[in-house]
Backbone as CSV, one residue per row, in Angstrom:
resi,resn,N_x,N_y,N_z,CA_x,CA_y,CA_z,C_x,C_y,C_z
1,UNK,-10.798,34.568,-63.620,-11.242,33.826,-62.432,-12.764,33.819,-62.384
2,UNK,-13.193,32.511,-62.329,-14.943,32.616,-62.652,-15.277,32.730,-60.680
3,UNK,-16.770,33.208,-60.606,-17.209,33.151,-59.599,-16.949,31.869,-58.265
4,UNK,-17.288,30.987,-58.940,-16.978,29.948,-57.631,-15.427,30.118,-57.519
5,UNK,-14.343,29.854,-58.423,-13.129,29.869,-58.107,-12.615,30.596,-56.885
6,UNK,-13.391,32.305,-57.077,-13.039,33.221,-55.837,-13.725,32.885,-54.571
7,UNK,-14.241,31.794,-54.373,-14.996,31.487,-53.159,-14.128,30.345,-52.574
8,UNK,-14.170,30.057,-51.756,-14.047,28.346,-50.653,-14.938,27.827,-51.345
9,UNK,-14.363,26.049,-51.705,-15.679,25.009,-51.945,-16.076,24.732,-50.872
10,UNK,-15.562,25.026,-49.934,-16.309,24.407,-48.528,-15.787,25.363,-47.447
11,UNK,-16.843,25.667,-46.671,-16.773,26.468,-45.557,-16.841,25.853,-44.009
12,UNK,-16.166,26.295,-43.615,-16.172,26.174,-41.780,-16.736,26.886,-40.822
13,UNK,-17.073,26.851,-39.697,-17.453,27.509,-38.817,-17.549,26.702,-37.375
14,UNK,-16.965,26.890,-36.622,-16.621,26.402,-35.431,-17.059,26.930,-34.378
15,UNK,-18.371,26.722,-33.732,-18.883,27.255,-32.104,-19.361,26.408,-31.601
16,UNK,-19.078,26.650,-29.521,-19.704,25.604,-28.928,-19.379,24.150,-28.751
17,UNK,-18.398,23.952,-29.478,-18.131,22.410,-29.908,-18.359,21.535,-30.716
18,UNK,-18.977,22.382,-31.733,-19.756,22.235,-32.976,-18.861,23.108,-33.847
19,UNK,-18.410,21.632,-35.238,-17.935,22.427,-36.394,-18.984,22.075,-37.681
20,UNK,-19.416,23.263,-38.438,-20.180,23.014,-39.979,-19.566,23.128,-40.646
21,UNK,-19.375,22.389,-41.434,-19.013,22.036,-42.866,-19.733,22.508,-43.845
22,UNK,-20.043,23.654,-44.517,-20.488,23.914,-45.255,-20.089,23.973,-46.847
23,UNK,-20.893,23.029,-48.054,-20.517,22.718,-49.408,-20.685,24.366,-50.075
24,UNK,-19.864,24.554,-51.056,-19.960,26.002,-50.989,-19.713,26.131,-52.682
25,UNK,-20.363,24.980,-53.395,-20.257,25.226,-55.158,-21.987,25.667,-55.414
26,UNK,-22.472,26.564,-54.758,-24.206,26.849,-55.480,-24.012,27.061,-56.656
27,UNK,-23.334,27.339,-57.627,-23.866,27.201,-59.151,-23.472,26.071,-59.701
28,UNK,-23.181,24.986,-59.194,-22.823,23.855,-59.238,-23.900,22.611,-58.742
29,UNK,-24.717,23.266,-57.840,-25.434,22.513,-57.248,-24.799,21.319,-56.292
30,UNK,-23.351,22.145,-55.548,-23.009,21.901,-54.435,-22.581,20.172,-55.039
31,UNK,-21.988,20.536,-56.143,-21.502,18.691,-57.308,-20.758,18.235,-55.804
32,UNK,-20.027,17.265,-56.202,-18.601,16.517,-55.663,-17.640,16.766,-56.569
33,UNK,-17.202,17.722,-56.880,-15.761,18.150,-57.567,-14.501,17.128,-56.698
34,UNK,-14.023,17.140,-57.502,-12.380,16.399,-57.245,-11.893,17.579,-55.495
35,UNK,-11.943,18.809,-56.194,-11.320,19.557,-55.267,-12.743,19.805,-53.962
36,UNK,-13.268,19.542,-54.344,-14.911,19.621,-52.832,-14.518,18.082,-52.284
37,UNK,-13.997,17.274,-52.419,-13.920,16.048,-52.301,-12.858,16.495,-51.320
38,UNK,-11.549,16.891,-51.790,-10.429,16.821,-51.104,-10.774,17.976,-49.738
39,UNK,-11.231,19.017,-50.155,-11.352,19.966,-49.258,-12.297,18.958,-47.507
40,UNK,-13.090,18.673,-48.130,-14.459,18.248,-47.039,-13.098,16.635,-46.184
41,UNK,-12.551,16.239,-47.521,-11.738,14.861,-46.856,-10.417,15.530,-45.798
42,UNK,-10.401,16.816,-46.164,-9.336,17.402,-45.377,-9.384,17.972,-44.007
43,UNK,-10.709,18.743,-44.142,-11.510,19.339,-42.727,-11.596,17.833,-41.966
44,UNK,-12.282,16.714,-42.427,-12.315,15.365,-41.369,-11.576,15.316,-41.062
45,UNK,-10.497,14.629,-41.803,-9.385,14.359,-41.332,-8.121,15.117,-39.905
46,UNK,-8.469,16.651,-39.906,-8.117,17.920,-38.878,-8.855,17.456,-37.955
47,UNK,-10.115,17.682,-38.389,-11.253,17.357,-37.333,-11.226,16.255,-36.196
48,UNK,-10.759,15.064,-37.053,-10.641,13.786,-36.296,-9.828,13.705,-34.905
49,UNK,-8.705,14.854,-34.675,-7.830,14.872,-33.658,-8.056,16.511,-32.902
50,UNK,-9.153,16.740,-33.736,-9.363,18.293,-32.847,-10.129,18.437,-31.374
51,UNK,-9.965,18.309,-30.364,-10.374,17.828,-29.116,-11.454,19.222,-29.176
52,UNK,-11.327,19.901,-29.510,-12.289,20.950,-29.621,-13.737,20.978,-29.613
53,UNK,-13.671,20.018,-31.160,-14.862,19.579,-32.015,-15.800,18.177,-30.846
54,UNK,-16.955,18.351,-30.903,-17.473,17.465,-30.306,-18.297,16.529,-31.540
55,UNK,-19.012,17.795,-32.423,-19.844,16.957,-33.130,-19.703,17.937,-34.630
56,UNK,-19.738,17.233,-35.923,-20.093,18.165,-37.118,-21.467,17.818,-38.043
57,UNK,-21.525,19.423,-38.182,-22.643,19.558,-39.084,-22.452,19.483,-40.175
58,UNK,-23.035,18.742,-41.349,-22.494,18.895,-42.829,-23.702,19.618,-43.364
59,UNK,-23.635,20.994,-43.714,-24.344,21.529,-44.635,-24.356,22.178,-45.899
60,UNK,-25.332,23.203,-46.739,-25.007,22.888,-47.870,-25.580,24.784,-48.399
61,UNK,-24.740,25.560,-48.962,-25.682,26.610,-49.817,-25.505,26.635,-50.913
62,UNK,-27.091,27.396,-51.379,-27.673,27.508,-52.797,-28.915,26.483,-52.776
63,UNK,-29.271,26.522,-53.962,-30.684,25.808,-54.246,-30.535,24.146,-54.053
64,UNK,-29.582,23.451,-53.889,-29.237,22.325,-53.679,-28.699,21.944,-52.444
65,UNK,-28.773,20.649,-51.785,-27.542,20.552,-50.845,-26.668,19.317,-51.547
66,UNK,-26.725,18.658,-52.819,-25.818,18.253,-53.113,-25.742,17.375,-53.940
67,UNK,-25.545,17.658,-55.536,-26.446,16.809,-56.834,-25.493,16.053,-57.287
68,UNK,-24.807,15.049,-56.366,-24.077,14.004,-56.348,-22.497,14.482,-57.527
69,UNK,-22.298,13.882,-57.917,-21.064,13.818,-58.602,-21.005,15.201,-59.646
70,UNK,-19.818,15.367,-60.079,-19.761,16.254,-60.944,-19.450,15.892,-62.327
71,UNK,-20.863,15.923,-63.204,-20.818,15.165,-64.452,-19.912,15.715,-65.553
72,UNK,-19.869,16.816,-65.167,-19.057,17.732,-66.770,-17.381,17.245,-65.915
73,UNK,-17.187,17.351,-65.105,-15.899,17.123,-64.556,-15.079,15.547,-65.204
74,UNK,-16.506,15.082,-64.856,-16.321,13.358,-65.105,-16.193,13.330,-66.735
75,UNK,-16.701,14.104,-67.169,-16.991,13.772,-69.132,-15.408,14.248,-69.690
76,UNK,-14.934,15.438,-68.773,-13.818,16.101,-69.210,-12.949,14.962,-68.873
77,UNK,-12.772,14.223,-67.853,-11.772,13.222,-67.509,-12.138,11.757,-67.976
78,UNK,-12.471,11.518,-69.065,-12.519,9.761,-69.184,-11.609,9.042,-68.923
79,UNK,-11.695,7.710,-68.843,-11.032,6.773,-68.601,-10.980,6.096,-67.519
80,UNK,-10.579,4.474,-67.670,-10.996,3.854,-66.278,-9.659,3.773,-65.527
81,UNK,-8.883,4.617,-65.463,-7.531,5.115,-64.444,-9.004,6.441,-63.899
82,UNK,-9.267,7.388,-64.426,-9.693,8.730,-63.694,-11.092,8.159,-63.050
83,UNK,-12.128,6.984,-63.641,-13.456,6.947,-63.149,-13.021,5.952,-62.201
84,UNK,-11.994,4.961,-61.550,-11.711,4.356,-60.678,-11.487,4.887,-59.574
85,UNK,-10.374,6.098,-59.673,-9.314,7.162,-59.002,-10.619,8.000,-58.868
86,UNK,-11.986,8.500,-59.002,-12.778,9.153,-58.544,-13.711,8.365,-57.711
87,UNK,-13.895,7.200,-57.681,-15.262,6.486,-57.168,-14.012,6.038,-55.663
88,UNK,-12.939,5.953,-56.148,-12.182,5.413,-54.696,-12.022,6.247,-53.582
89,UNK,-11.949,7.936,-54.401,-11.726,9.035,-53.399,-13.321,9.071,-52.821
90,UNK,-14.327,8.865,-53.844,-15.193,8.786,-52.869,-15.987,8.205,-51.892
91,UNK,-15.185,7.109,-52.305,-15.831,5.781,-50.919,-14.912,5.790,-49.892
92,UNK,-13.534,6.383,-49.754,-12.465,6.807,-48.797,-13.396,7.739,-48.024
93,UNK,-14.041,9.315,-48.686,-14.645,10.306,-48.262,-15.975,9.797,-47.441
94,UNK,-16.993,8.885,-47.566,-18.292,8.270,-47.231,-17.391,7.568,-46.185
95,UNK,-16.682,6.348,-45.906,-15.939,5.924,-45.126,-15.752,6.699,-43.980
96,UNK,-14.199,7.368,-44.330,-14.048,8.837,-43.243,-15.026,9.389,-42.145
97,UNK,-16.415,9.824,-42.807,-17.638,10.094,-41.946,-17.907,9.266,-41.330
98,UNK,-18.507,7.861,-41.506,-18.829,6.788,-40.645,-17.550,6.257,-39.544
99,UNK,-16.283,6.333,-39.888,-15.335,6.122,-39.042,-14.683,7.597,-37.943
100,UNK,-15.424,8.662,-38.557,-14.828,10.152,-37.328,-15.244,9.089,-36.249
101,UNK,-14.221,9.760,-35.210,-14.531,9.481,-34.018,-15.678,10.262,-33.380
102,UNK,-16.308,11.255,-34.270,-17.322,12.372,-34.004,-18.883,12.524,-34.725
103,UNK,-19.647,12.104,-33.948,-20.839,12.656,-34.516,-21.055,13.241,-35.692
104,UNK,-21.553,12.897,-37.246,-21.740,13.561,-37.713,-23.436,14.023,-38.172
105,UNK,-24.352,15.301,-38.413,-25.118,15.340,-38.619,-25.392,16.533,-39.909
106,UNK,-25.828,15.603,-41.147,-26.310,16.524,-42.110,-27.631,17.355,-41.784
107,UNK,-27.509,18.463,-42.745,-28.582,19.431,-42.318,-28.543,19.812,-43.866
108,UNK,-30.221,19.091,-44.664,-30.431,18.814,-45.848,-31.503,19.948,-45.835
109,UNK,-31.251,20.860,-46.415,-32.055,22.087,-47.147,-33.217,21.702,-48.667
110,UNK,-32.634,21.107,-49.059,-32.456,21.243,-50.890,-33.010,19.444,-51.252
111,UNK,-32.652,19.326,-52.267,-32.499,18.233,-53.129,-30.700,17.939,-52.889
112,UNK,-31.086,16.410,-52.377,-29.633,15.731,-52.526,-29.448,14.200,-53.627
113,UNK,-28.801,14.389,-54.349,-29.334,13.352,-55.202,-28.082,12.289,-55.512
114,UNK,-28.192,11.181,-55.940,-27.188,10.272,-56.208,-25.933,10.210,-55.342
115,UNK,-24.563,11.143,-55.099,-23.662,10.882,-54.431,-24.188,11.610,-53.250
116,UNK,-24.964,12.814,-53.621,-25.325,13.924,-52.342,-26.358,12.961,-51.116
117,UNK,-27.255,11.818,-52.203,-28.058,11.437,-51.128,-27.019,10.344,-50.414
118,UNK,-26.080,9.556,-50.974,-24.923,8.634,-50.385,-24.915,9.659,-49.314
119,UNK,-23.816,11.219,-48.923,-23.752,11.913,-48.137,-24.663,11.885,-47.086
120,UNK,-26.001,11.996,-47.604,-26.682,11.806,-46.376,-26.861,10.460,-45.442
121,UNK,-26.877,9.707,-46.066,-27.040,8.459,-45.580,-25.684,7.756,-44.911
122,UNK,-24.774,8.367,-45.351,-23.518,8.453,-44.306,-23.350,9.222,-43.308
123,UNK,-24.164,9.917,-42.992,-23.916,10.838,-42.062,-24.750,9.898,-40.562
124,UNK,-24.388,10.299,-39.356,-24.576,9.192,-38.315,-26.426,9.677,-37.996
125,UNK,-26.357,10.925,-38.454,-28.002,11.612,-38.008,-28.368,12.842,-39.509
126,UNK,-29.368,12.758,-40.059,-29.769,13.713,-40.783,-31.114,14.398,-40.419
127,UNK,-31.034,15.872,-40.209,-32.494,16.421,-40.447,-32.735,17.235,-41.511
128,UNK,-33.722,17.159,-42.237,-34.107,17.865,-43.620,-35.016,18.866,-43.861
129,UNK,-35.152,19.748,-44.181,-36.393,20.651,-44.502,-37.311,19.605,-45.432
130,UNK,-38.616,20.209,-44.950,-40.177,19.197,-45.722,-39.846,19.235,-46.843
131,UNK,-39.234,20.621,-47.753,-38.899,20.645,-49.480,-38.035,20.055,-49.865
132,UNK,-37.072,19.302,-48.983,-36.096,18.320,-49.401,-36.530,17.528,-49.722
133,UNK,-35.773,17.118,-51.010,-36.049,15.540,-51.891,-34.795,15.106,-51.833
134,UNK,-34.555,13.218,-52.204,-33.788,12.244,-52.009,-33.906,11.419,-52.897
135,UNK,-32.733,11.421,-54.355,-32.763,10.321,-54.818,-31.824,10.240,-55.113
136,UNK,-31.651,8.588,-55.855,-30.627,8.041,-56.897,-31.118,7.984,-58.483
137,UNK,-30.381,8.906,-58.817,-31.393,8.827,-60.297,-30.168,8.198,-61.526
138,UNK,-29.131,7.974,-60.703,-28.102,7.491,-61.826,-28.766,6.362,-63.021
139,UNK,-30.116,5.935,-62.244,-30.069,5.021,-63.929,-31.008,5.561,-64.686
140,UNK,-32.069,6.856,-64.065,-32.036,7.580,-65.676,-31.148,8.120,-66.729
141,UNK,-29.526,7.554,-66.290,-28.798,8.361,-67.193,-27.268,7.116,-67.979
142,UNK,-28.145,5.892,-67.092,-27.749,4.435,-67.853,-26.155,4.355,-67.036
143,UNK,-26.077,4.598,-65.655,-25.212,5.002,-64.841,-25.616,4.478,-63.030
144,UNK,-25.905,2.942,-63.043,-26.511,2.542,-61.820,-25.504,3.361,-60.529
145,UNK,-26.672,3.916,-59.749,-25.935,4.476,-58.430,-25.288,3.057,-57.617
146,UNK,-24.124,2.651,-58.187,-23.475,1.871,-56.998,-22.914,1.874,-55.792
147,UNK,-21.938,2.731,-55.832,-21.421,3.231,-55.058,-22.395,4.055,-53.686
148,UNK,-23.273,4.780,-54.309,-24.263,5.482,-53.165,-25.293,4.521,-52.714
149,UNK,-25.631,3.699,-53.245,-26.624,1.957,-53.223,-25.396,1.659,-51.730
150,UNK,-24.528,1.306,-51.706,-23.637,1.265,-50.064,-24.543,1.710,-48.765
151,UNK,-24.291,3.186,-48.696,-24.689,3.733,-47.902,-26.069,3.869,-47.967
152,UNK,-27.021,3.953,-48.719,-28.050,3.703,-48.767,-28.810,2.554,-48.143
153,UNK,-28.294,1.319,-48.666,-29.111,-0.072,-47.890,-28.415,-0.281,-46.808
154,UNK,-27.887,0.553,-46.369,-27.250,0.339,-44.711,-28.012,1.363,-43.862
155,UNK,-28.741,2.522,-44.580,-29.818,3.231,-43.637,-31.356,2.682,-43.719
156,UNK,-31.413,2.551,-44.925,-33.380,1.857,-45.230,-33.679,0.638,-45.574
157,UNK,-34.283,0.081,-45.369,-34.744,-1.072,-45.749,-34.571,-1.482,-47.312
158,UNK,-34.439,-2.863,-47.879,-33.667,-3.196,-49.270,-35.006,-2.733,-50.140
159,UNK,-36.405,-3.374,-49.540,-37.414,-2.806,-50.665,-37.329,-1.035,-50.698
160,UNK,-37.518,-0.396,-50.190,-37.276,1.138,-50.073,-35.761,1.289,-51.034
161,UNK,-34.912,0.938,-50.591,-33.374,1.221,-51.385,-33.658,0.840,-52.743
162,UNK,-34.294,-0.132,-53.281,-34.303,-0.767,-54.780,-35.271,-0.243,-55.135
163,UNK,-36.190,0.803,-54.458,-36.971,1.008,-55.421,-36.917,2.221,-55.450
164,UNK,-35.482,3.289,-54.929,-35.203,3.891,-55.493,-34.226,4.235,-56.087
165,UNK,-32.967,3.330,-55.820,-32.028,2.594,-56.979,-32.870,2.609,-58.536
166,UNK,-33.783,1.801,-58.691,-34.321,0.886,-59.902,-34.831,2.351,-60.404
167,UNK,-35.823,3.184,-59.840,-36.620,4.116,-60.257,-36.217,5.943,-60.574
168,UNK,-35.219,5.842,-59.806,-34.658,6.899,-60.006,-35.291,8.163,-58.930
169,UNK,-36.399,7.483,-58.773,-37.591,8.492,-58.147,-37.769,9.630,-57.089
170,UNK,-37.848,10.931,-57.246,-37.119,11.957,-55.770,-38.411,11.287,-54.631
171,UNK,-37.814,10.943,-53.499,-38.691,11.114,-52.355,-38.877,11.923,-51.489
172,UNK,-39.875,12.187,-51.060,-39.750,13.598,-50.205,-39.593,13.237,-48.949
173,UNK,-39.315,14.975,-48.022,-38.635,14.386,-46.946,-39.352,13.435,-46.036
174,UNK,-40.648,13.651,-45.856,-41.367,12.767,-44.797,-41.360,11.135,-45.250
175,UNK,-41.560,10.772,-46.869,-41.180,9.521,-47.209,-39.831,8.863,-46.482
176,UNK,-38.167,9.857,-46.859,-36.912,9.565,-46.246,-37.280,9.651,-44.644
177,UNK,-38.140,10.354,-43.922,-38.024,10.064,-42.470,-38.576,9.144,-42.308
178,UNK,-40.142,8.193,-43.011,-40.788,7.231,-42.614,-39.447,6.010,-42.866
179,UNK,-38.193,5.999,-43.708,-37.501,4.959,-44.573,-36.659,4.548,-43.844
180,UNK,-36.114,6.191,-42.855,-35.367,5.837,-41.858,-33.923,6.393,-42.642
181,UNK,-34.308,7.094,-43.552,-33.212,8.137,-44.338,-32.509,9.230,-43.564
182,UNK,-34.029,10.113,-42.986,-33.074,11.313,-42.167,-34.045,10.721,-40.719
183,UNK,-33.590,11.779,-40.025,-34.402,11.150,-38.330,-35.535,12.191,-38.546
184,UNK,-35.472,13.418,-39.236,-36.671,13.863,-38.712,-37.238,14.903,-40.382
185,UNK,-38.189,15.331,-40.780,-38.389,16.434,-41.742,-39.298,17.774,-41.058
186,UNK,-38.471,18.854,-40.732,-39.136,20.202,-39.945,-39.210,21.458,-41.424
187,UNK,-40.333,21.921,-40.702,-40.281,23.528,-41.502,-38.713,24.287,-41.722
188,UNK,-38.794,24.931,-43.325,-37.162,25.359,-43.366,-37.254,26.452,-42.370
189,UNK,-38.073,26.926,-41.779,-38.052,28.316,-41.062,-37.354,27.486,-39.594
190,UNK,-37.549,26.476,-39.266,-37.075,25.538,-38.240,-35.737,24.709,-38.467
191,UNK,-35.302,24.672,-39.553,-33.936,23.812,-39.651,-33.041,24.139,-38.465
192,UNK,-32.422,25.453,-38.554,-31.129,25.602,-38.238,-31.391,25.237,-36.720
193,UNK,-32.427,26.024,-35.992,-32.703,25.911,-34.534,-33.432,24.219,-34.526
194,UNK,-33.472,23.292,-35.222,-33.809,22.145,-34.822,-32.273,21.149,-34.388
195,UNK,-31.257,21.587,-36.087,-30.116,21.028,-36.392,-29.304,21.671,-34.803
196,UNK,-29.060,22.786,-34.324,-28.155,23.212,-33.614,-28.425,22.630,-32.548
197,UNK,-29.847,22.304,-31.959,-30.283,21.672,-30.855,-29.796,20.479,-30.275
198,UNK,-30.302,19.843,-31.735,-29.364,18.224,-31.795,-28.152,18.436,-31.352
199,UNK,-27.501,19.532,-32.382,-25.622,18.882,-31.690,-25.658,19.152,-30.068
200,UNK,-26.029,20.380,-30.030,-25.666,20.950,-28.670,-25.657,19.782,-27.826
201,UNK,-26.815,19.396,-27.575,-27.298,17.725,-26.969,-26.476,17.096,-26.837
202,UNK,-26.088,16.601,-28.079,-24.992,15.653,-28.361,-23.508,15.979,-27.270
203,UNK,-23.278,17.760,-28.047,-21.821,17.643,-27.569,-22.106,18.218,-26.121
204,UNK,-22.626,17.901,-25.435,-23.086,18.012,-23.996,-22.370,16.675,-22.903
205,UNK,-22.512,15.443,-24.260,-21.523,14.342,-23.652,-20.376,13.879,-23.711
206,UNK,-20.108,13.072,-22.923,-18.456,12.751,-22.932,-18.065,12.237,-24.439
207,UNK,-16.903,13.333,-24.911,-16.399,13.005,-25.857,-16.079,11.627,-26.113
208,UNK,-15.783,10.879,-25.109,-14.885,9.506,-25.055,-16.064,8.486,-25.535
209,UNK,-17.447,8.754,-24.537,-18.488,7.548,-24.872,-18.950,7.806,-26.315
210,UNK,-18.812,9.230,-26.889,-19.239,9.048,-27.894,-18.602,8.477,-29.595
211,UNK,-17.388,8.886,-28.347,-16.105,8.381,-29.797,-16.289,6.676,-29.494
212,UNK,-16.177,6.195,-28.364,-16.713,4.823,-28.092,-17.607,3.723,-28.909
213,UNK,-18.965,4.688,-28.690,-20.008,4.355,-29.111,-20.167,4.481,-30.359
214,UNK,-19.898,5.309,-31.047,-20.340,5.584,-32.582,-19.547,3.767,-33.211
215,UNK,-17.925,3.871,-32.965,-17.017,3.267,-33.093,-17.835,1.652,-33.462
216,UNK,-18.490,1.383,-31.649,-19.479,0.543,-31.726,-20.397,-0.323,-32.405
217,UNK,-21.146,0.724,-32.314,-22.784,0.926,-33.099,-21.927,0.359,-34.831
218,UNK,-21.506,1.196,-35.675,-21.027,0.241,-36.693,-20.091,-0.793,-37.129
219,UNK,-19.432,-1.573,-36.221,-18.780,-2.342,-35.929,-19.903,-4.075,-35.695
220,UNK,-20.459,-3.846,-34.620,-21.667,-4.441,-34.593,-22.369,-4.972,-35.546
221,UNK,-23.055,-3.679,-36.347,-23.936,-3.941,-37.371,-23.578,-5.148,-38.330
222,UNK,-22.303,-4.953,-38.540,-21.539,-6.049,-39.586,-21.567,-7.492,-38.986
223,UNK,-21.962,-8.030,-37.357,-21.456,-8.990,-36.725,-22.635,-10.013,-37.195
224,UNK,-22.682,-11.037,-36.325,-23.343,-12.048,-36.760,-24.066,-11.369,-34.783
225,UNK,-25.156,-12.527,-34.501,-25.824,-11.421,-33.111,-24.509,-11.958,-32.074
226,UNK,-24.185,-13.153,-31.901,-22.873,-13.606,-30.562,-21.777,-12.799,-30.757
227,UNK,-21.425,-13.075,-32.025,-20.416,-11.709,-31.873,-20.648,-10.804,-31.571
228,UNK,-21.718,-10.130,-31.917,-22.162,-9.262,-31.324,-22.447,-8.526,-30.214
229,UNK,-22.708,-9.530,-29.337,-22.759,-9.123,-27.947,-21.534,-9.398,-27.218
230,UNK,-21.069,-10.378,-27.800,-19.181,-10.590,-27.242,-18.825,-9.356,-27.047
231,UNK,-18.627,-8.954,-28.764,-17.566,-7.560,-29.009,-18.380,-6.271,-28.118
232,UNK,-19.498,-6.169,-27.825,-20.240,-4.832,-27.376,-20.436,-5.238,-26.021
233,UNK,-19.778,-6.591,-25.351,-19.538,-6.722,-23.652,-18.193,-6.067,-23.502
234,UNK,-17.337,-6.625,-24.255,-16.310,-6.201,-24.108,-15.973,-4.775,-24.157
235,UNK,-16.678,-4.108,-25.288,-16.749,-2.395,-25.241,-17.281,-1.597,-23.892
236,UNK,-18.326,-2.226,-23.382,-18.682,-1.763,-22.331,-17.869,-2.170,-20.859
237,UNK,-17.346,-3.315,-20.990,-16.283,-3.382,-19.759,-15.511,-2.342,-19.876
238,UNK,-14.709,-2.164,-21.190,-13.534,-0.975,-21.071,-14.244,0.949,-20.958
239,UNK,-15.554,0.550,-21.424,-16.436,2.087,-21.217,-16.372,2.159,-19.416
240,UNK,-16.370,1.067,-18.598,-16.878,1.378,-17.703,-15.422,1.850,-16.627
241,UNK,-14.779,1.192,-17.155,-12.624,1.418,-16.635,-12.876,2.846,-16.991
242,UNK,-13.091,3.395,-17.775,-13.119,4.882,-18.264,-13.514,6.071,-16.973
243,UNK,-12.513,6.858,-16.767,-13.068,7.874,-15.703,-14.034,8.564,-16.260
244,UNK,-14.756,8.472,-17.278,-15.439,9.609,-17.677,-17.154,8.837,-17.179
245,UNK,-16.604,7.087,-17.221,-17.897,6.819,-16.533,-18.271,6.688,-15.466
246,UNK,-16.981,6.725,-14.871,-16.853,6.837,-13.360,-17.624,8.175,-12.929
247,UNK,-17.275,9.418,-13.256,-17.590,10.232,-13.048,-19.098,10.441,-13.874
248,UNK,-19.452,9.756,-14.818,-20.997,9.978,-15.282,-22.066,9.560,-14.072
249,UNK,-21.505,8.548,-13.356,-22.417,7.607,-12.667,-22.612,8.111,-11.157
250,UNK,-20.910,8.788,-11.297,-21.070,9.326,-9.335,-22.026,10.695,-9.673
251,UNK,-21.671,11.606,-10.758,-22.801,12.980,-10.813,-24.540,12.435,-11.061
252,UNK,-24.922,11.149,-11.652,-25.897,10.829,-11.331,-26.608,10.704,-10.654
253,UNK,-25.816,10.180,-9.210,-26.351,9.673,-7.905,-26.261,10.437,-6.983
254,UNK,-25.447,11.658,-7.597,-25.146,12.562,-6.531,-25.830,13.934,-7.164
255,UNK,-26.946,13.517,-8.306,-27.524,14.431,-8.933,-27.050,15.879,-8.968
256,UNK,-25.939,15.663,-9.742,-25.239,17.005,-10.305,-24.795,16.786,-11.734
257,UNK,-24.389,17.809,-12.404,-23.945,18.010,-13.820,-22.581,17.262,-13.834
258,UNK,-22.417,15.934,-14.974,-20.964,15.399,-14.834,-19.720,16.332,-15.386
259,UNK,-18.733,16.259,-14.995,-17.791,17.094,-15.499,-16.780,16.377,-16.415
260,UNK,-17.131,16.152,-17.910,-16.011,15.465,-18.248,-14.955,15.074,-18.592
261,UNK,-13.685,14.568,-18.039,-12.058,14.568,-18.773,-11.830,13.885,-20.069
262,UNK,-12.551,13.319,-20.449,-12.459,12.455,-21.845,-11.142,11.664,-21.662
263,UNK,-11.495,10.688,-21.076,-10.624,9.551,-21.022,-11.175,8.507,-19.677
C-alpha cells in the first residue's frame, strides 16, 4: 500500500454551515485522478440536498492546489473509449459546481494549472494566496486545454483567456484578480481567515435566495439581454412569493436580524 493509497483523496470538514472539500493527492500535486474525480463528484452530489451546508470551500494540500489532469494515469489508459470517458467525467464534475444549489468558493494556495485552473474558474468565488499561479499549459505539451478553455472564457475576458490558452504562461495571482479569475489575491498568512470570512457572510443568508440566485446569475449569462430580463422578472416575482423574503423585508424595516425558513 503506497502512501497516498492510505490517505482520503479528498477530505471533508463541516462547521458553521460551511463544508471544505479538501484535494488530498500532495505527491501528486493534488492531479484529477479518476478516483479524486469521483470522490469530489460524490461529496457534491450529498452536498446538493444537505440542508446543513450553506456554502463549500474547495481546497487543496501540499505544494499544489491542483496540476490539472493526471498524466501518467492518462498514458496508462489510452484510447478514445478511456480519453472520451475521462474528459466527460470531467465536464459532468466542472458542471456539478456551477449547477450546486450552493455557493461554491475555492481557496487557491499553490499553482493550479490546466484542469486545476478549469476548477478554479468554476468555482462561483475564488481567493488565492499572492504565490499562487494560474495556467493552461496544455499546449506546451501539444495537448490544447479545451475542455478548461470552457470555464475559463466564461470568467475573463477572450484576449486574457487566449493568451493564456495560446501561451501556456503561469499568471500570478494579482494578474488572475486584475482578469477577473479569482475575486481577490491576500497574504498566505491571511488565506484561511480571509476564505472563512467570505463563507460565513455568505451562509449568513437565506439558503433559498441563494440557491435562487446562483441558479439565476448563470442561466442569464447564456440569454440574449430581453430574455434576459423576462426570465430574471420572473425569478424575482417568485423570490418575492417566498417567505424567506417576506420575512427579509419585514426584519429590515423593523431593523432586526431576519430569521430564515428557507422556503
Amino acid at each position: 500500500m503506497t502512501a497516498e493509497t492510505a490517505q482520503p483523496l479528498l477530505l471533508r470538514q463541516d462547521a458553521e454551515g460551511i463544508a471544505t472539500l479538501t484535494l488530498n493527492r500532495p505527491q501528486a500535486r493534488n492531479a484529477l485522478s479518476l478516483g479524486l474525480m469521483a470522490a469530489l463528484q460524490a461529496e457534491l452530489d450529498a452536498i446538493a440536498s444537505d440542508a446543513t451546508v450553506k456554502v463549500v470551500v474547495i481546497a487543496a494540500n501540499g505544494p499544489a492546489f491542483c496540476a490539472g489532469h493526471d498524466l501518467k494515469e492518462i498514458r496508462a489508459n489510452p484510447g478514445r473509449e478511456n480519453y472520451a470517458d475521462l474528459f466527460s467525467r470531467c465536464s459532468a464534475l466542472m458542471t456539478a459546481i456551477v449547477r450546486l444549489p450552493k455557493p461554491v468558493i475555492a481557496k487557491v494556495h499553490a499553482m493550479a494549472t490546466a484542469a486545476g485552473c478549469q476548477l478554479v474558474a468554476s468555482c462561483d468565488l475564488a481567493i488565492a494566496a499572492e504565490e499562487a499561479r494560474f495556467a493552461t499549459p496544455g499546449v506546451n505539451i501539444g495537448l490544447f486545454c479545451s475542455t478548461p478553455m470552457v470555464a475559463l472564457s466564461r470568467a475573463v475576458g477572450r484576449k486574457q483567456a487566449m493568451e493564456m490558452l495560446l501561451t501556456g504562461r503561469p499568471v500570478t495571482a494579482a494578474e488572475a484578480q486584475a482578469w477577473g479569475l479569482i475575486n481577490r489575491a491576500v497574504p498566505a498568512a491571511e488565506l484561511d481567515e480571509q476564505v472563512t470570512q467570505l463563507a460565513r457572510q455568505i451562509a449568513a443568508k437565506s439558503p433559498l435566495t441563494l440557491a435562487t440566485g446562483k441558479e439565476a446569475f448563470y442561466r442569464q449569462a447564456e440569454m440574449g439581454l430581453d430574455e434576459a430580463y423576462a426570465y430574471a422578472s420572473e425569478v424575482m416575482t417568485r423570490n418575492m412569493l417566498a417567505q424567506d423574503a417576506e420575512e427579509g423585508i419585514d426584519a429590515f424595516l423593523a431593523k432586526r436580524d431576519p430569521v430564515w425558513r428557507g422556503c
